[in-house]
Kinemage of the C-alpha trace (Angstrom):
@kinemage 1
@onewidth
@group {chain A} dominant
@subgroup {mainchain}
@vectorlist {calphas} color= white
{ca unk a 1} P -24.278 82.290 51.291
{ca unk a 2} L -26.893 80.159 53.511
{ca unk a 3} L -28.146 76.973 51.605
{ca unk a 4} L -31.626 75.409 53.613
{ca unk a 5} L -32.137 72.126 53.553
{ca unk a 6} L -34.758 69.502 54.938
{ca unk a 7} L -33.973 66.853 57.522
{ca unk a 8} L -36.105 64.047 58.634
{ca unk a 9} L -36.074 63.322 62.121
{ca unk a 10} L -38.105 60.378 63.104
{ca unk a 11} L -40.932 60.232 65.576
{ca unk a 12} L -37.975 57.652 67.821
{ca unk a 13} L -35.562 60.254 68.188
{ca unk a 14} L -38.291 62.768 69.446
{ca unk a 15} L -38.993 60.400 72.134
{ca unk a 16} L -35.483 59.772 72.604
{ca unk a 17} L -35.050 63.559 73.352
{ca unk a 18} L -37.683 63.035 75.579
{ca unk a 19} L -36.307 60.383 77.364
{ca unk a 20} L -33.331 62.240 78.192
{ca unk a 21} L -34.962 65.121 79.066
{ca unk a 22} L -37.837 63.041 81.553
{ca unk a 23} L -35.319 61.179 83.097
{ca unk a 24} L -32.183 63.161 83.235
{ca unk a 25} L -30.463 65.187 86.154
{ca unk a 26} L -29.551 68.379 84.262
{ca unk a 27} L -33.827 69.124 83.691
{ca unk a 28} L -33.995 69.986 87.674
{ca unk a 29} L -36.077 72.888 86.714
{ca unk a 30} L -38.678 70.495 85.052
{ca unk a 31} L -41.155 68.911 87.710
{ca unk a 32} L -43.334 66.432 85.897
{ca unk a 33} L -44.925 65.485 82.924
{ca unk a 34} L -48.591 63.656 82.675
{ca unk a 35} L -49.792 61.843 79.798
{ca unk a 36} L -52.675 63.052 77.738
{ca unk a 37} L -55.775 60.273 78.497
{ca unk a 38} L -54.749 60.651 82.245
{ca unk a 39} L -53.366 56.370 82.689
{ca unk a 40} L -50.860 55.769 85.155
{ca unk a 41} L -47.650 57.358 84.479
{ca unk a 42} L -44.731 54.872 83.110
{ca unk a 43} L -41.793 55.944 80.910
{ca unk a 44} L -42.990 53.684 78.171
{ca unk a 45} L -45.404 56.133 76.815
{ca unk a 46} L -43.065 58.812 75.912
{ca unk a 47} L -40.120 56.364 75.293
{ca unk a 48} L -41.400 55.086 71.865
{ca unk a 49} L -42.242 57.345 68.953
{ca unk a 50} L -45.120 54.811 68.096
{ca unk a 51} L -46.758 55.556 71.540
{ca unk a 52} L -46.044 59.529 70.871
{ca unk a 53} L -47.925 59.580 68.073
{ca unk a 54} L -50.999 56.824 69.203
{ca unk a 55} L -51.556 59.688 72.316
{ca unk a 56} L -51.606 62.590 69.464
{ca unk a 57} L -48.245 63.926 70.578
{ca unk a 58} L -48.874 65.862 73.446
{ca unk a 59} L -48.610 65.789 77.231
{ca unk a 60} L -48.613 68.163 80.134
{ca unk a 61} L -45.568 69.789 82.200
{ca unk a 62} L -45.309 71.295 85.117
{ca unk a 63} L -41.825 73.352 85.412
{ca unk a 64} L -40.152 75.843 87.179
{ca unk a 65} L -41.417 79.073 85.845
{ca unk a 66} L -38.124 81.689 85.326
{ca unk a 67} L -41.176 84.281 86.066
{ca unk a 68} L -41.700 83.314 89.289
{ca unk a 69} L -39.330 82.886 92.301
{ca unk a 70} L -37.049 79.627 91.750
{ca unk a 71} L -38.210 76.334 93.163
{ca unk a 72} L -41.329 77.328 93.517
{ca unk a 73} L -42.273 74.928 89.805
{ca unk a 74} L -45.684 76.920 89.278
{ca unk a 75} L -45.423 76.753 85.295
{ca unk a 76} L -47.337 74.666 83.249
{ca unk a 77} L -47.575 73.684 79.831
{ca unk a 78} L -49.884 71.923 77.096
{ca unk a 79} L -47.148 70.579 74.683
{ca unk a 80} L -47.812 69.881 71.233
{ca unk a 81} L -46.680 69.037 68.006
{ca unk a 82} L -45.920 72.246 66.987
{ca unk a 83} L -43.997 73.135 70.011
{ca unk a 84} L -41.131 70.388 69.320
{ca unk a 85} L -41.204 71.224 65.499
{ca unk a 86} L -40.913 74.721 66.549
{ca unk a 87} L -37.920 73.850 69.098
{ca unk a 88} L -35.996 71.619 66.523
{ca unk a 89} L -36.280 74.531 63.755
{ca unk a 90} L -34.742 76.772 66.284
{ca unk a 91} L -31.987 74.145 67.907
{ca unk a 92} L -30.905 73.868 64.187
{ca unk a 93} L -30.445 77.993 63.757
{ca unk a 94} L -29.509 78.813 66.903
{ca unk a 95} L -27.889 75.656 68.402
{ca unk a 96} L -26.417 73.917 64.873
{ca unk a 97} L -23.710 71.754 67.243
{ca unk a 98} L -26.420 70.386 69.276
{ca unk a 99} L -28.783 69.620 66.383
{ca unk a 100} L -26.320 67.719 64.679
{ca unk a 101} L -26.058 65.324 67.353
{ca unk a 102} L -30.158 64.920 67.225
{ca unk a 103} L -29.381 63.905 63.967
{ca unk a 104} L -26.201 61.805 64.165
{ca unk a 105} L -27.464 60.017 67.177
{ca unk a 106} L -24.723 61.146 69.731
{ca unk a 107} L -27.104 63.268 71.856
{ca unk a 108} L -26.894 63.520 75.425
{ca unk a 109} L -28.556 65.032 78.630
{ca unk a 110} L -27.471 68.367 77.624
{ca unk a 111} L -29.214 68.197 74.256
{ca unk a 112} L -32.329 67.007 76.155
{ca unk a 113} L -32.437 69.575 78.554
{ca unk a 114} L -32.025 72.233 75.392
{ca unk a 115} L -34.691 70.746 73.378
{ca unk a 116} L -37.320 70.565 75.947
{ca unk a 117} L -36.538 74.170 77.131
{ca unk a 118} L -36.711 75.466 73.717
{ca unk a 119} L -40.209 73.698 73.413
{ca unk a 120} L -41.711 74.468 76.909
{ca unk a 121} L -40.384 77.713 77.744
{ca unk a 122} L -39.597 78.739 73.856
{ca unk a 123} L -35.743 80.048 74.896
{ca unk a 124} L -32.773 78.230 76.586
{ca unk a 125} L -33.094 79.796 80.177
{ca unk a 126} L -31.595 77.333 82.819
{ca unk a 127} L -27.857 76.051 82.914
Protein backbone atom coordinates (compact mmCIF):
# COMPACT_ATOMS: atom_id res chain seq x y z
CA UNK A 1 0.00 0.00 0.00
CA UNK A 2 1.40 3.72 -0.73
CA UNK A 3 -0.39 6.40 1.49
CA UNK A 4 0.43 10.32 -0.10
CA UNK A 5 0.63 12.87 2.02
CA UNK A 6 1.32 16.77 1.93
CA UNK A 7 4.34 18.45 3.47
CA UNK A 8 4.97 22.06 3.89
CA UNK A 9 8.30 23.16 3.27
CA UNK A 10 8.88 26.78 3.89
CA UNK A 11 10.17 29.36 1.50
CA UNK A 12 13.64 29.37 4.39
CA UNK A 13 14.50 25.96 3.79
CA UNK A 14 14.35 26.48 -0.09
CA UNK A 15 16.90 29.06 0.33
CA UNK A 16 18.67 27.03 2.72
CA UNK A 17 19.02 24.33 -0.05
CA UNK A 18 20.21 26.98 -1.97
CA UNK A 19 22.70 28.09 0.19
CA UNK A 20 24.28 24.86 0.32
CA UNK A 21 24.13 24.27 -3.05
CA UNK A 22 25.67 28.19 -4.07
CA UNK A 23 28.25 27.90 -1.72
CA UNK A 24 29.23 24.34 -1.36
CA UNK A 25 32.28 22.28 -2.80
CA UNK A 26 30.43 19.14 -3.96
CA UNK A 27 28.28 21.62 -6.86
CA UNK A 28 31.79 21.90 -8.92
CA UNK A 29 29.77 21.29 -11.96
CA UNK A 30 27.62 24.46 -11.19
CA UNK A 31 29.40 27.79 -12.39
CA UNK A 32 27.28 30.68 -11.26
CA UNK A 33 24.08 31.92 -10.52
CA UNK A 34 22.78 35.74 -11.27
CA UNK A 35 19.94 37.29 -9.69
CA UNK A 36 16.84 38.18 -11.60
CA UNK A 37 16.80 42.41 -11.66
CA UNK A 38 20.58 42.11 -12.58
CA UNK A 39 22.05 44.05 -8.77
CA UNK A 40 25.31 43.10 -7.67
CA UNK A 41 25.62 39.60 -6.70
CA UNK A 42 25.73 38.90 -2.69
CA UNK A 43 24.60 35.66 -1.00
CA UNK A 44 21.94 37.53 0.86
CA UNK A 45 19.50 37.39 -1.91
CA UNK A 46 19.15 33.75 -2.18
CA UNK A 47 19.95 33.15 1.56
CA UNK A 48 16.50 34.29 2.88
CA UNK A 49 13.20 32.86 1.70
CA UNK A 50 11.72 36.47 2.14
CA UNK A 51 14.22 37.78 -0.53
CA UNK A 52 13.33 34.49 -2.79
CA UNK A 53 10.06 35.30 -3.01
CA UNK A 54 10.37 39.57 -3.19
CA UNK A 55 12.67 38.63 -6.66
CA UNK A 56 9.63 36.20 -7.86
CA UNK A 57 11.69 33.09 -7.22
CA UNK A 58 13.86 32.78 -9.97
CA UNK A 59 17.46 33.33 -11.02
CA UNK A 60 19.83 32.28 -13.74
CA UNK A 61 22.61 29.37 -13.81
CA UNK A 62 25.21 28.71 -15.73
CA UNK A 63 26.45 24.88 -15.27
CA UNK A 64 28.35 22.34 -16.69
CA UNK A 65 26.24 20.85 -19.36
CA UNK A 66 26.59 16.63 -19.15
CA UNK A 67 25.84 17.23 -23.11
CA UNK A 68 28.76 18.85 -23.79
CA UNK A 69 32.45 17.98 -23.08
CA UNK A 70 33.19 18.41 -19.15
CA UNK A 71 34.51 21.70 -17.90
CA UNK A 72 33.60 23.36 -20.60
CA UNK A 73 30.14 24.96 -18.16
CA UNK A 74 28.17 25.99 -21.47
CA UNK A 75 24.61 25.18 -19.86
CA UNK A 76 22.31 27.58 -18.78
CA UNK A 77 19.19 27.78 -17.06
CA UNK A 78 16.07 30.12 -16.23
CA UNK A 79 15.00 28.61 -12.81
CA UNK A 80 11.66 28.92 -11.54
CA UNK A 81 9.19 28.07 -9.17
CA UNK A 82 8.10 25.20 -10.73
CA UNK A 83 11.47 23.77 -11.25
CA UNK A 84 12.21 23.41 -7.31
CA UNK A 85 8.55 22.20 -6.69
CA UNK A 86 9.16 19.85 -9.43
CA UNK A 87 12.70 18.74 -7.87
CA UNK A 88 11.30 18.37 -4.23
CA UNK A 89 8.26 16.12 -5.61
CA UNK A 90 10.85 13.98 -7.18
CA UNK A 91 13.68 14.05 -4.16
CA UNK A 92 10.67 12.77 -2.08
CA UNK A 93 9.89 9.60 -4.68
CA UNK A 94 13.02 8.96 -5.78
CA UNK A 95 15.40 10.17 -3.00
CA UNK A 96 12.90 9.63 0.32
CA UNK A 97 16.34 9.55 2.72
CA UNK A 98 17.44 12.79 1.43
CA UNK A 99 14.02 14.48 1.56
CA UNK A 100 13.57 13.66 4.98
CA UNK A 101 16.46 15.56 6.00
CA UNK A 102 14.93 18.77 3.90
CA UNK A 103 12.33 18.29 6.20
CA UNK A 104 13.92 17.43 9.56
CA UNK A 105 16.49 20.09 9.11
CA UNK A 106 19.68 17.83 9.05
CA UNK A 107 20.52 18.52 5.38
CA UNK A 108 23.86 18.85 4.12
CA UNK A 109 26.03 19.63 0.96
CA UNK A 110 25.04 16.43 -0.50
CA UNK A 111 21.33 17.19 -0.29
CA UNK A 112 22.13 20.58 -1.90
CA UNK A 113 23.97 19.38 -4.64
CA UNK A 114 20.84 16.72 -5.29
CA UNK A 115 18.22 19.27 -5.11
CA UNK A 116 19.68 21.76 -7.39
CA UNK A 117 20.58 19.00 -9.97
CA UNK A 118 17.19 17.64 -9.88
CA UNK A 119 15.89 21.29 -10.56
CA UNK A 120 18.48 22.50 -13.18
CA UNK A 121 19.30 19.52 -15.05
CA UNK A 122 15.85 17.56 -14.03
CA UNK A 123 18.02 14.09 -13.05
CA UNK A 124 20.88 13.48 -10.52
CA UNK A 125 23.88 13.32 -13.06
CA UNK A 126 27.19 14.37 -11.25
CA UNK A 127 28.78 12.55 -8.13
Amino acid sequence: MIITTTVEIPAQRIADLLTGLFENNASDWLDSVERPDGAAIGHEWYSTGEALVQLGWHFTVKFDDPDEAEGTLTGSKRVVLADLEAALQQMANDYPDDFRDIVDESDDANTADIFGQLAILGEVVYG
